[in-house]
N, CA, C and O atoms as CSV, one atom per row, in Angstrom:
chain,resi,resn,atom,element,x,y,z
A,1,UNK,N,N,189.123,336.469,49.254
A,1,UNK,CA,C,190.062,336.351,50.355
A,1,UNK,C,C,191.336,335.678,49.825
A,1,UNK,O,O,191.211,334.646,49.165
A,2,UNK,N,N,192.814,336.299,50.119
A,2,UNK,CA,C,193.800,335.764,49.199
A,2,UNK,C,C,194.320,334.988,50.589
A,2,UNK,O,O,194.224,335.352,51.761
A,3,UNK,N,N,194.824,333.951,50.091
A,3,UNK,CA,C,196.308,333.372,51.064
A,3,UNK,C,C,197.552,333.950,51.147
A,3,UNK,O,O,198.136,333.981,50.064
A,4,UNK,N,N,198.249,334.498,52.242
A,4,UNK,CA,C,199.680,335.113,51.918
A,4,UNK,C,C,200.306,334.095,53.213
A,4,UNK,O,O,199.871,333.569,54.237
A,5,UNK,N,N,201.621,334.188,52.452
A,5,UNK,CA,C,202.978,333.357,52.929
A,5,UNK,C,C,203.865,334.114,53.319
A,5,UNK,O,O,204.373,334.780,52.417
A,6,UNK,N,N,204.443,334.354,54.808
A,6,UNK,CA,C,205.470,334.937,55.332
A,6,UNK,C,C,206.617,333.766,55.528
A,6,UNK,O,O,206.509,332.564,55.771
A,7,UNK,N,N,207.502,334.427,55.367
A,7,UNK,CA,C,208.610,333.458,55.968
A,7,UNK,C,C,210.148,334.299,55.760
A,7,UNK,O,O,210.230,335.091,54.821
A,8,UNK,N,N,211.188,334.114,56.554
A,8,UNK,CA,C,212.559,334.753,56.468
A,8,UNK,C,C,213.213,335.096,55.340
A,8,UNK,O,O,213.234,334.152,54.550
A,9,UNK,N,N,213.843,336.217,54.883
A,9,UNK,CA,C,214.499,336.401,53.390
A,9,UNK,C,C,216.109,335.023,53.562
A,9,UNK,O,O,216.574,334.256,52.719
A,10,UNK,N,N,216.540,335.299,55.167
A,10,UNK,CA,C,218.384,334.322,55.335
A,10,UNK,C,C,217.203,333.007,56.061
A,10,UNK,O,O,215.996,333.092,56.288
A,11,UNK,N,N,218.147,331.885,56.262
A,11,UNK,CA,C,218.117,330.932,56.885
A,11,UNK,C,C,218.573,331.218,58.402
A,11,UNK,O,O,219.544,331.946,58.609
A,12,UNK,N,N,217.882,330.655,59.416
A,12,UNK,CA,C,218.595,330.026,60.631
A,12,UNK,C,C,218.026,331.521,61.531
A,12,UNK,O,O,218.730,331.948,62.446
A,13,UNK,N,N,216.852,332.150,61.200
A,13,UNK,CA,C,216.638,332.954,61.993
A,13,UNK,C,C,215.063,333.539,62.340
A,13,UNK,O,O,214.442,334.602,62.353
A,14,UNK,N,N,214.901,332.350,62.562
A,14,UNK,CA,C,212.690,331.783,63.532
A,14,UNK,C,C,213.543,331.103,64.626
A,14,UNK,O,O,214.436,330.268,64.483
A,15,UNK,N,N,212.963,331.766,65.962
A,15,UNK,CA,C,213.308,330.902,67.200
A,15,UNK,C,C,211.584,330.608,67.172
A,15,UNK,O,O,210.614,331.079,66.578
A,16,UNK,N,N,211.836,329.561,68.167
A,16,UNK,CA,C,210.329,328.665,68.658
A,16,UNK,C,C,210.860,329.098,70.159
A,16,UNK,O,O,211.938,328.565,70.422
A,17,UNK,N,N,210.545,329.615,70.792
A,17,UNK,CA,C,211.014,329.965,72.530
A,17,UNK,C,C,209.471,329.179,73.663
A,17,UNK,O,O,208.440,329.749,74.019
A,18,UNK,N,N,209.765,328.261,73.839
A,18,UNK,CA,C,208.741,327.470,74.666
A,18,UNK,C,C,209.275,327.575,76.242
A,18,UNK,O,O,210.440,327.371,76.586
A,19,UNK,N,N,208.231,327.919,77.081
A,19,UNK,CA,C,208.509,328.466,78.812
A,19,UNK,C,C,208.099,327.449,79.265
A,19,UNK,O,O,206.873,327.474,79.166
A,20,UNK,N,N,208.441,326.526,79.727
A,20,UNK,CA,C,207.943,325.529,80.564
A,20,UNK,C,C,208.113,326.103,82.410
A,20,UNK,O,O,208.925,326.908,82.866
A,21,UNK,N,N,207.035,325.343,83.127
A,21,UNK,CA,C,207.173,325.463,84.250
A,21,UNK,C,C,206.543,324.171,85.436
A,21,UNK,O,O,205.526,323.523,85.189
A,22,UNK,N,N,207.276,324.007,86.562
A,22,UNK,CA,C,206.689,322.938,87.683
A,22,UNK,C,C,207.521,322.876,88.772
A,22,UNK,O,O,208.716,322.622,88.622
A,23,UNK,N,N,207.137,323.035,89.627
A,23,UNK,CA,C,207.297,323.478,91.069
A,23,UNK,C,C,208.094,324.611,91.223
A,23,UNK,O,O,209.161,324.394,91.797
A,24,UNK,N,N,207.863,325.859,90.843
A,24,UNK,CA,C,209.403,326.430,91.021
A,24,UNK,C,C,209.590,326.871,90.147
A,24,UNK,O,O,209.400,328.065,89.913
A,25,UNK,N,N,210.002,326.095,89.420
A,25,UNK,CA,C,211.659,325.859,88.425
A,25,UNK,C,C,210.705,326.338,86.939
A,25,UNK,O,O,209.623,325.953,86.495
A,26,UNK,N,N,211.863,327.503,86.407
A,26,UNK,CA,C,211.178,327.498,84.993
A,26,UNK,C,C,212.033,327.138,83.897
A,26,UNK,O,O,213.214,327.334,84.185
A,27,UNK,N,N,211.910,326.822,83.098
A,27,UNK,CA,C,212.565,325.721,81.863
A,27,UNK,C,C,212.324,326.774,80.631
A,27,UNK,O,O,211.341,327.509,80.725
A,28,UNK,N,N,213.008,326.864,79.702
A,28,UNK,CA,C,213.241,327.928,78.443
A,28,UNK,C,C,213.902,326.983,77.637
A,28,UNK,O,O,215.049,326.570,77.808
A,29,UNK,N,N,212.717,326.503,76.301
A,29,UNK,CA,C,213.871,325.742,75.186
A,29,UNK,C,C,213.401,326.618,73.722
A,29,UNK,O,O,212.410,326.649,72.993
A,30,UNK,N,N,214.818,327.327,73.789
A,30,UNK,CA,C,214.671,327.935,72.283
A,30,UNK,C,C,215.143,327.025,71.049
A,30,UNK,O,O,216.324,326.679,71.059
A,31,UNK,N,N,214.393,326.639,70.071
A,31,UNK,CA,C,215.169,326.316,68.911
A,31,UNK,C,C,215.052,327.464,67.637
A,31,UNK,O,O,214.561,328.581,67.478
A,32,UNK,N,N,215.575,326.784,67.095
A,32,UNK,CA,C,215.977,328.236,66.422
A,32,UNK,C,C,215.972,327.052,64.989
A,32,UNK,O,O,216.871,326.214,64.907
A,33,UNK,N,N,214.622,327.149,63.713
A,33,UNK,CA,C,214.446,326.663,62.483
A,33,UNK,C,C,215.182,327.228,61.277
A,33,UNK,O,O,215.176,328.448,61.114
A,34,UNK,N,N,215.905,326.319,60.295
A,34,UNK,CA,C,216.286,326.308,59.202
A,34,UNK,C,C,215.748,327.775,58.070
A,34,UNK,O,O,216.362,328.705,57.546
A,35,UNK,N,N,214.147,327.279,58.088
A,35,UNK,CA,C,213.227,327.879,57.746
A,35,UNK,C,C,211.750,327.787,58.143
A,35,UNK,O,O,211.213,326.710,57.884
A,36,UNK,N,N,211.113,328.590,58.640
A,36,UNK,CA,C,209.950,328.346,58.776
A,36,UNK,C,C,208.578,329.266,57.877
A,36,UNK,O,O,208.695,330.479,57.707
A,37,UNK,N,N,207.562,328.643,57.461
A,37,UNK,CA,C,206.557,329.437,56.992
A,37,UNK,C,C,205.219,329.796,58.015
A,37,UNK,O,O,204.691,329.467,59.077
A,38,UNK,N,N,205.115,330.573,57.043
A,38,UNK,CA,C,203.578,330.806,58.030
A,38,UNK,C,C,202.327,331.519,56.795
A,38,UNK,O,O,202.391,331.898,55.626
A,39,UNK,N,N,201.421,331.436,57.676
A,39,UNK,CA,C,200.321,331.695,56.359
A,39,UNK,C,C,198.886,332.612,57.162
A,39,UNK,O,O,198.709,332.548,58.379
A,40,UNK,N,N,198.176,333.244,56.440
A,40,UNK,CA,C,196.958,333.940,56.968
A,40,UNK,C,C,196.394,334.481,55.433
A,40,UNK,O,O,197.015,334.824,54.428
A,41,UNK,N,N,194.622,334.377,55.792
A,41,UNK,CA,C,194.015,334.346,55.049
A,41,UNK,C,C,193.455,336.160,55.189
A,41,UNK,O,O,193.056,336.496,56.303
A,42,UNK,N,N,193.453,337.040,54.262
A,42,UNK,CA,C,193.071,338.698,54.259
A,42,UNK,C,C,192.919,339.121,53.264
A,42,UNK,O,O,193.669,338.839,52.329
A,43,UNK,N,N,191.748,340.049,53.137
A,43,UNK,CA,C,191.663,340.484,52.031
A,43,UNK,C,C,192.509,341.661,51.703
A,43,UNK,O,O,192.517,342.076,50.544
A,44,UNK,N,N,192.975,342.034,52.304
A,44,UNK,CA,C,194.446,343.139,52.181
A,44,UNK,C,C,195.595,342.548,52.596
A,44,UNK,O,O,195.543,341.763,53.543
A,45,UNK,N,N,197.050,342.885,51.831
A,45,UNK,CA,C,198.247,342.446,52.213
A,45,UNK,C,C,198.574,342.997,53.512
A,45,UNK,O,O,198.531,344.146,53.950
A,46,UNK,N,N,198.956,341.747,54.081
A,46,UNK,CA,C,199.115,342.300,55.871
A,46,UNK,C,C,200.296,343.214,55.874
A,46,UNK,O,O,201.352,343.067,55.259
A,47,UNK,N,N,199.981,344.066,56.574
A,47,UNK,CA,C,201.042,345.347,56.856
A,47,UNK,C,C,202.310,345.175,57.891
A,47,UNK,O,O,202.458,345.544,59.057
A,48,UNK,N,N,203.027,344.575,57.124
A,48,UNK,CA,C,204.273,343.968,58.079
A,48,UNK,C,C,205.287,344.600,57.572
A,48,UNK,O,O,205.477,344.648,56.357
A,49,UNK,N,N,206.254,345.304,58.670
A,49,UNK,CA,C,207.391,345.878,58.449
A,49,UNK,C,C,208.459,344.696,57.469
A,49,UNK,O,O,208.951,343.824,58.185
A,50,UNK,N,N,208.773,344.620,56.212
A,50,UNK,CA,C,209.450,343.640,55.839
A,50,UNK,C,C,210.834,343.991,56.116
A,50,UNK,O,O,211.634,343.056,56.084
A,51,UNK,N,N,211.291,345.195,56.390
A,51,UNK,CA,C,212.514,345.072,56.795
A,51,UNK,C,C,213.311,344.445,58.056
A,51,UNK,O,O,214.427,343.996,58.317
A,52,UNK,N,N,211.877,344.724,58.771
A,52,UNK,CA,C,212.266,343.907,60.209
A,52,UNK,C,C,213.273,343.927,60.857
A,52,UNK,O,O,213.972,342.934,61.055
A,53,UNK,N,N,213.550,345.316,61.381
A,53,UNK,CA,C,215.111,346.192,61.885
A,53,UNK,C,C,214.621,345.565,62.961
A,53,UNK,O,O,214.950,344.409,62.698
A,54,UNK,N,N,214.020,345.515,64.069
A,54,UNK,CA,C,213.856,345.014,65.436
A,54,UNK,C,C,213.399,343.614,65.473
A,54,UNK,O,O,213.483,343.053,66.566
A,55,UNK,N,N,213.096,343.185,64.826
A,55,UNK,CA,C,212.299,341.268,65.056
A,55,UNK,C,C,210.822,341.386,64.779
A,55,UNK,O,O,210.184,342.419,64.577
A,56,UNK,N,N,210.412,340.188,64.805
A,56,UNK,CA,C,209.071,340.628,64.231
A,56,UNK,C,C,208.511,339.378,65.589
A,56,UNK,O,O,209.396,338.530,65.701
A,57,UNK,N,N,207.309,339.101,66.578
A,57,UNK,CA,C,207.126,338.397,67.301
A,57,UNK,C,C,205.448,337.765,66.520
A,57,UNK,O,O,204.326,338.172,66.824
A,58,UNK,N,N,205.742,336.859,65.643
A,58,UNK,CA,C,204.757,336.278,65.314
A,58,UNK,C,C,203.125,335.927,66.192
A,58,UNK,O,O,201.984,335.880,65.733
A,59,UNK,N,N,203.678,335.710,67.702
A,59,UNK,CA,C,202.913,335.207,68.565
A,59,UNK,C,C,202.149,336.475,68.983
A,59,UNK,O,O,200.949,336.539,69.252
A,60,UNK,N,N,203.176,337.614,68.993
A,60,UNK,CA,C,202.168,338.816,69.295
A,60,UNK,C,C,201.826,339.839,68.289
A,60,UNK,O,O,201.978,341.046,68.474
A,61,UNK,N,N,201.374,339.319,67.253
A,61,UNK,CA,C,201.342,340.211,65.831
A,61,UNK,C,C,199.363,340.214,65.700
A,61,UNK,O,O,198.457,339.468,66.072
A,62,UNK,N,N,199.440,341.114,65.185
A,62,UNK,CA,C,197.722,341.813,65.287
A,62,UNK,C,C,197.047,340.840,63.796
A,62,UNK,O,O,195.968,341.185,63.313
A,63,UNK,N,N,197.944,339.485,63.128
A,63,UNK,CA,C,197.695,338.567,62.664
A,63,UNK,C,C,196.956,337.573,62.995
A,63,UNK,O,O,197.191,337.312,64.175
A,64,UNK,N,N,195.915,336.640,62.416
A,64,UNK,CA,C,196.230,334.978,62.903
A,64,UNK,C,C,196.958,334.360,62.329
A,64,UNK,O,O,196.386,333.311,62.034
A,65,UNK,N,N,198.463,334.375,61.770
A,65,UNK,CA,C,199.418,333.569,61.402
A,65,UNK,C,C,199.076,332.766,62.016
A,65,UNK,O,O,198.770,332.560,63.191
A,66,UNK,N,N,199.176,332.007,60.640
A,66,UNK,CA,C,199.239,329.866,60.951
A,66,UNK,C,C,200.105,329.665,60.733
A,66,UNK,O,O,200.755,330.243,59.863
A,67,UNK,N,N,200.617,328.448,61.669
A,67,UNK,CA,C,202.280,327.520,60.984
A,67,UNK,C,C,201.681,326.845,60.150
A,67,UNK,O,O,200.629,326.213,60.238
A,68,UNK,N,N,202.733,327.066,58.909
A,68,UNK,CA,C,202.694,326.252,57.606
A,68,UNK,C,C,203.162,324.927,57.823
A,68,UNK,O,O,202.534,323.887,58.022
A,69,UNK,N,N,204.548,325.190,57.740
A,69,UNK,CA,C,205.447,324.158,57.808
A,69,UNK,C,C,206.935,324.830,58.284
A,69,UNK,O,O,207.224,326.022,58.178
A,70,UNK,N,N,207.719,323.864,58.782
A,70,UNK,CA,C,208.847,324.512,58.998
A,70,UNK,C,C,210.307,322.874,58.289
A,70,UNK,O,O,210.088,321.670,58.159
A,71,UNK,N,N,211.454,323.585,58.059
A,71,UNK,CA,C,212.414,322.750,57.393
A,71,UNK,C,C,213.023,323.099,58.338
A,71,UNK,O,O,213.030,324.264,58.734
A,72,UNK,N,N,213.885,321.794,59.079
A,72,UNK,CA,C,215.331,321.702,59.397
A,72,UNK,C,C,215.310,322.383,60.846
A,72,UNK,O,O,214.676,323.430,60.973
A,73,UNK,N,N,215.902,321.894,61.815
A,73,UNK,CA,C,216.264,322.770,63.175
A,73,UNK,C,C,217.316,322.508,63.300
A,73,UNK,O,O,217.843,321.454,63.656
A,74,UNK,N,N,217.961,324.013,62.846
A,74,UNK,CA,C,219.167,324.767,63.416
A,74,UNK,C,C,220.335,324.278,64.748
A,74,UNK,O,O,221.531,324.023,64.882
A,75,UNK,N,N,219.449,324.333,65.323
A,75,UNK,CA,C,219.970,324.574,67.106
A,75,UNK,C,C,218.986,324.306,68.040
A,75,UNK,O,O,217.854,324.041,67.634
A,76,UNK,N,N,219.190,324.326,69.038
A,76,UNK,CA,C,218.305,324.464,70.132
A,76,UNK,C,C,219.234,324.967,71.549
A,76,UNK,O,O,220.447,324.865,71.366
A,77,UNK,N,N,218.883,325.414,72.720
A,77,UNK,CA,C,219.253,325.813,73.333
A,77,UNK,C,C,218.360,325.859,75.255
A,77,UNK,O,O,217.338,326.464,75.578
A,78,UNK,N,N,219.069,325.173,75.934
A,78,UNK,CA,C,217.912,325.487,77.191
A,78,UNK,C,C,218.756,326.284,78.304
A,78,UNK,O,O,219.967,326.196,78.506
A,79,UNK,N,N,217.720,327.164,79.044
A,79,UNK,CA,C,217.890,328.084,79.728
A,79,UNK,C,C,217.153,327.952,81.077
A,79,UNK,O,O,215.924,327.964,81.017
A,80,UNK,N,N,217.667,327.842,82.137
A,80,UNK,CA,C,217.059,327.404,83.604
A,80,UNK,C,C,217.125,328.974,84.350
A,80,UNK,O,O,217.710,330.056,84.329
A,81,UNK,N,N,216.276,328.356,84.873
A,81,UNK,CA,C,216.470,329.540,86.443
A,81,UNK,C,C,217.497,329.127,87.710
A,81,UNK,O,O,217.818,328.050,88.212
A,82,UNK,N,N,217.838,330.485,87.965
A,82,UNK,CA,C,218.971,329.824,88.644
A,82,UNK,C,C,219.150,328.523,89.946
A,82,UNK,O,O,220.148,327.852,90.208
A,83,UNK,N,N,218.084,328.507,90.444
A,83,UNK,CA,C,217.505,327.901,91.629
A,83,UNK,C,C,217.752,325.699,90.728
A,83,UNK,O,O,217.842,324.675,91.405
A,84,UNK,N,N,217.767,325.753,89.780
A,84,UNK,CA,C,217.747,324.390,88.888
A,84,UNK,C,C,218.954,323.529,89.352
A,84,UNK,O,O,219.987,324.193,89.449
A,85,UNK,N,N,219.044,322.545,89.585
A,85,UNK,CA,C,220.156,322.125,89.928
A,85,UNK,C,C,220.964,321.202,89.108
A,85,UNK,O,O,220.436,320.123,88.841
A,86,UNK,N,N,222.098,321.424,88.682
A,86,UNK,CA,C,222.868,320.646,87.604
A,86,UNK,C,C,221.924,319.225,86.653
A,86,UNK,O,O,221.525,319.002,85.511
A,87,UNK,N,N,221.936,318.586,87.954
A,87,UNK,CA,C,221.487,317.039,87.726
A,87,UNK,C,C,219.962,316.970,87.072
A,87,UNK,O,O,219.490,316.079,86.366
A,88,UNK,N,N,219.347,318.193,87.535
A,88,UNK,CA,C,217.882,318.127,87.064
A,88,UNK,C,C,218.066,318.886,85.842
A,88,UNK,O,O,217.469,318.347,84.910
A,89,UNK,N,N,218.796,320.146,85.452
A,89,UNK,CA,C,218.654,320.460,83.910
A,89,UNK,C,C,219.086,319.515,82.919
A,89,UNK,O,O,218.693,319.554,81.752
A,90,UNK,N,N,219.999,318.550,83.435
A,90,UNK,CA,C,220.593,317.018,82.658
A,90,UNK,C,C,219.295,316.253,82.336
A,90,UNK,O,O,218.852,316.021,81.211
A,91,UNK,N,N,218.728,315.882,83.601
A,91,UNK,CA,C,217.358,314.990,83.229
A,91,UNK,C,C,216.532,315.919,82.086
A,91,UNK,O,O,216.424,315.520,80.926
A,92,UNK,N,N,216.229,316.601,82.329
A,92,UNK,CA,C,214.907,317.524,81.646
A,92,UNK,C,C,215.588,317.761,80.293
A,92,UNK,O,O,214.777,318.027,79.406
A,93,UNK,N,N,216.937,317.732,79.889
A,93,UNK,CA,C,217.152,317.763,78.310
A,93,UNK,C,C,217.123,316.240,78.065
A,93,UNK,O,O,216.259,316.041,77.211
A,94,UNK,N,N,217.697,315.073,78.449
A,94,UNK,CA,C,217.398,313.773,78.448
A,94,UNK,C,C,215.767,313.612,78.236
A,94,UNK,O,O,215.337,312.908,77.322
A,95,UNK,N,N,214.965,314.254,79.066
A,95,UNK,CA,C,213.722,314.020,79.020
A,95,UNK,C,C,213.052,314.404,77.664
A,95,UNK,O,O,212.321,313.626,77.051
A,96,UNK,N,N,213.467,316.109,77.094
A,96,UNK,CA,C,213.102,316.380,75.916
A,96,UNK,C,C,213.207,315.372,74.861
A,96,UNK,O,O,212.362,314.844,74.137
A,97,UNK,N,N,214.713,315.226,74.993
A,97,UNK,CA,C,215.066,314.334,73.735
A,97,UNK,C,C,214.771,312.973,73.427
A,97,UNK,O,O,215.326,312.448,72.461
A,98,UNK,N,N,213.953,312.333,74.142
A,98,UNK,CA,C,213.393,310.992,74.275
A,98,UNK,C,C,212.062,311.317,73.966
A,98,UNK,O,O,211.470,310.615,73.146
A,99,UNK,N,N,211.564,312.165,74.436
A,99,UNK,CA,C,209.756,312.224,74.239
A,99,UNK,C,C,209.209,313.683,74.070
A,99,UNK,O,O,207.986,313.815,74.106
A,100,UNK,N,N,209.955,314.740,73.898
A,100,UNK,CA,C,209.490,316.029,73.748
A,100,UNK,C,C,208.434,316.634,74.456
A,100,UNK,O,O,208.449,316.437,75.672
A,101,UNK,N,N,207.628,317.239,74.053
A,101,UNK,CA,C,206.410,317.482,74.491
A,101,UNK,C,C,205.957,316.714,75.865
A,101,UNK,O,O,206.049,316.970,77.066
A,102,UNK,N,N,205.249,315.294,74.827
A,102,UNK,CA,C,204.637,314.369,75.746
A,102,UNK,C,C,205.581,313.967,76.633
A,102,UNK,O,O,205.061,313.777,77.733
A,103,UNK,N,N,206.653,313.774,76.622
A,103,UNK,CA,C,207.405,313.398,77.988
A,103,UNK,C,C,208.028,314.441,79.088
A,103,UNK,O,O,208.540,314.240,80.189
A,104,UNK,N,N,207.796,315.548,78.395
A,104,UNK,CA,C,207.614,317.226,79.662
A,104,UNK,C,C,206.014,316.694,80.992
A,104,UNK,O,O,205.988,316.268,82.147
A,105,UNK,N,N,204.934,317.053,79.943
A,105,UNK,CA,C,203.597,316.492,80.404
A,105,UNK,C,C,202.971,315.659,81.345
A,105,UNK,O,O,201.995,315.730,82.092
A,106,UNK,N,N,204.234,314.485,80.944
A,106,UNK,CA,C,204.001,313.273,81.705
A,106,UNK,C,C,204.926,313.177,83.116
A,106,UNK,O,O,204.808,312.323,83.995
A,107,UNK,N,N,206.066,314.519,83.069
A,107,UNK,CA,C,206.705,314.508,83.962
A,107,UNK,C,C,206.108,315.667,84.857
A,107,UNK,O,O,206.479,315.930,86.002
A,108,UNK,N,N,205.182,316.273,84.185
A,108,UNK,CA,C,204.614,317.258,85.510
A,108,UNK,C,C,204.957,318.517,84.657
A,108,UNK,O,O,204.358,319.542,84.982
A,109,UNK,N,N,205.729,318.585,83.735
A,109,UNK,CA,C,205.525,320.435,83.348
A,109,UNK,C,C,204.784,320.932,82.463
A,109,UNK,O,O,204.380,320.307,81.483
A,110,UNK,N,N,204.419,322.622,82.831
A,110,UNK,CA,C,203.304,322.984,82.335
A,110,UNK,C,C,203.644,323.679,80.992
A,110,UNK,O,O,204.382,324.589,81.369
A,111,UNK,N,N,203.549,323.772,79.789
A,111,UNK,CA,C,203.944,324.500,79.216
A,111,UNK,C,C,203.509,326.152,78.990
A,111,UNK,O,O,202.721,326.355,78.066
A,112,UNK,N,N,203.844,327.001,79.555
A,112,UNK,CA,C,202.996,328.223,79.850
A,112,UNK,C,C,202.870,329.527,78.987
A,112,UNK,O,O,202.336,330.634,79.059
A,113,UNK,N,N,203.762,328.690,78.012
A,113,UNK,CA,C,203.370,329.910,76.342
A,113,UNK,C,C,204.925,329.365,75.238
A,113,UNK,O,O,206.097,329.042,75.430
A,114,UNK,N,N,204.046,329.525,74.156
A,114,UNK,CA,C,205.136,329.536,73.317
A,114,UNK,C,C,205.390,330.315,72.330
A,114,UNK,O,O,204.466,330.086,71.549
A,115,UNK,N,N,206.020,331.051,71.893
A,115,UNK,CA,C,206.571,332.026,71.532
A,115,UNK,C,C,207.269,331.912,70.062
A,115,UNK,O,O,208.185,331.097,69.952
A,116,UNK,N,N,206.840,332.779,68.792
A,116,UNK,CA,C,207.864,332.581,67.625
A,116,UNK,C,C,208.153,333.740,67.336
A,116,UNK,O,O,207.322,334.638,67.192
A,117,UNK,N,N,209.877,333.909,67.165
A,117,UNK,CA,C,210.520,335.215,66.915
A,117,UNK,C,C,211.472,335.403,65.704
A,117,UNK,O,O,212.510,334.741,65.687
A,118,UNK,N,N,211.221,336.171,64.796
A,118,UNK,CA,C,211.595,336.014,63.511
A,118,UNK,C,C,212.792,337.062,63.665
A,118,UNK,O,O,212.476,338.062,64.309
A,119,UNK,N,N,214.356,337.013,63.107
A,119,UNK,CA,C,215.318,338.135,63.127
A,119,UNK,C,C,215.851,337.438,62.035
A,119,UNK,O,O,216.594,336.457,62.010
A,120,UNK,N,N,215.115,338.417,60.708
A,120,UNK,CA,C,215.477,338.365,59.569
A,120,UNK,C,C,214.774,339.142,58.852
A,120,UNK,O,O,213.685,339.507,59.295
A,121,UNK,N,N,215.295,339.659,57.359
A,121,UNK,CA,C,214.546,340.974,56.575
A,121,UNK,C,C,213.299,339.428,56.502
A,121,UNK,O,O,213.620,338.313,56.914
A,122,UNK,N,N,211.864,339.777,55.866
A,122,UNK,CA,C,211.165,338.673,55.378
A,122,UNK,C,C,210.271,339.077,54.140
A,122,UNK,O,O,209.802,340.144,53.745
A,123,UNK,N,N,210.233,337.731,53.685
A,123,UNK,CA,C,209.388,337.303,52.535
A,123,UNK,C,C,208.005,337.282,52.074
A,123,UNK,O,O,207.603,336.121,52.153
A,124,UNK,N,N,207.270,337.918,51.710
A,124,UNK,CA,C,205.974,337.902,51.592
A,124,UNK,C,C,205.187,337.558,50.273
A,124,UNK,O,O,205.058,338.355,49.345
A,125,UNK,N,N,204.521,335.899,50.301
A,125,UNK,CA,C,204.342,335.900,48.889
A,125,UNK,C,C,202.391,335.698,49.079
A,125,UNK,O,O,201.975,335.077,50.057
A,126,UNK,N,N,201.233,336.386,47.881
A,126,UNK,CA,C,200.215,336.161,47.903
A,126,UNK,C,C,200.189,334.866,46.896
A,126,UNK,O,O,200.422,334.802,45.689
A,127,UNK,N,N,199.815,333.851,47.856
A,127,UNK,CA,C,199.884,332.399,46.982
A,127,UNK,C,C,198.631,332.557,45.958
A,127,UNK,O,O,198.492,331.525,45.302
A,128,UNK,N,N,197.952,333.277,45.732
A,128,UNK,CA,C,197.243,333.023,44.694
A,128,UNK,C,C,197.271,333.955,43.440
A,128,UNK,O,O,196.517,333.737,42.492
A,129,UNK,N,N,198.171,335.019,43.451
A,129,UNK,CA,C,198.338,335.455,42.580
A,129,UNK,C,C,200.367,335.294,42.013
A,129,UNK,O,O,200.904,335.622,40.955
A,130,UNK,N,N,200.984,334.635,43.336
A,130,UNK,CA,C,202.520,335.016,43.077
A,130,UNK,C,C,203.171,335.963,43.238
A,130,UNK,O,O,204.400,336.030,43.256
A,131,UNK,N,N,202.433,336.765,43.367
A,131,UNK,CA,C,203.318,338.214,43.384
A,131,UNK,C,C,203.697,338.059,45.170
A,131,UNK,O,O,203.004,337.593,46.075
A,132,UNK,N,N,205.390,338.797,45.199
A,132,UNK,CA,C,205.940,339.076,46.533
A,132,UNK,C,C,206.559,340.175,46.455
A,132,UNK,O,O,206.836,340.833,45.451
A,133,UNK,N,N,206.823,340.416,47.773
A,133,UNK,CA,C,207.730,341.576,48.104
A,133,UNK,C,C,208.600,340.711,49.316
A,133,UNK,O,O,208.391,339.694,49.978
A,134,UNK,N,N,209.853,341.873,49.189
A,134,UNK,CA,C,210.909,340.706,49.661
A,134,UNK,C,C,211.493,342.215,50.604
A,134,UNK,O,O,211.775,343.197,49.918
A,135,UNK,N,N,211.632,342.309,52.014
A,135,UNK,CA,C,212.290,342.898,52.838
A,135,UNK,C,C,213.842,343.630,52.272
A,135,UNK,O,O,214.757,342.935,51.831
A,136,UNK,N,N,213.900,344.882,52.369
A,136,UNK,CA,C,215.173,345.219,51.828
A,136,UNK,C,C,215.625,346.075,53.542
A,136,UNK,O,O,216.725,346.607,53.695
């Protein structure tokens, strides 16, 4: 069984897209990583479009990609429904940025999927032999 390593050929193009939700109101925080890896264990090289003309959706890939590790966040970005009201999308990024996760949780929201979306050619290396192929 070999280990293989996916990850982006450019920088700055893995979003993390997390849906939060509570009473109502739904919450969207995309960040968008430096670089991120990922890894799965097969005895055949996984059959992934490396050119990756449309995106590749990690979360819904016929893989068990594992997060490796990821370097550096890019950006981030939040997205409300329209019904949100000024003062409360203020709190709820205040809220992220003090306690992330655990301070969503503790305020009542649910997190209801999270999502990784790759828009970049990508990298494919079998860590135990070295050999890659690289998205053209």
């Amino acid at each position: 069984m070999a280990t293989w390593k996916l990850s982006t050929k450019y920088d700055r193009n893995t979003i993390e897209r997390q849906m939060w939700t509570k009473n109502g109101i739904k919450a969207v925080r995309d960040q968008c990583w430096m670089q991120i890896f990922w890894t799965v264990q097969s005895d055949q090289r996984p059959n992934v479009d490396l050119a990756n003309p449309v995106g590749y959706s990690i979360t819904n890939s016929e893989y068990n990609w594992q997060l490796d590790s990821a370097t550096d966040q890019a950006w981030n970005k939040w997205v409300f429904t329209v019904n949100t009201p000024e003062a409360e999308q203020e709190r709820i990024k205040l809220l992220w940025e003090s306690n992330g996760d655990a301070g969503m949780a503790a305020d009542g929201w649910v997190k209801a999927n999270t999502e990784y979306l790759i828009y970049s050619k990508l990298k494919l290396v079998n860590q135990d032999t070295g050999e890659q192929w690289i998205g053209e």
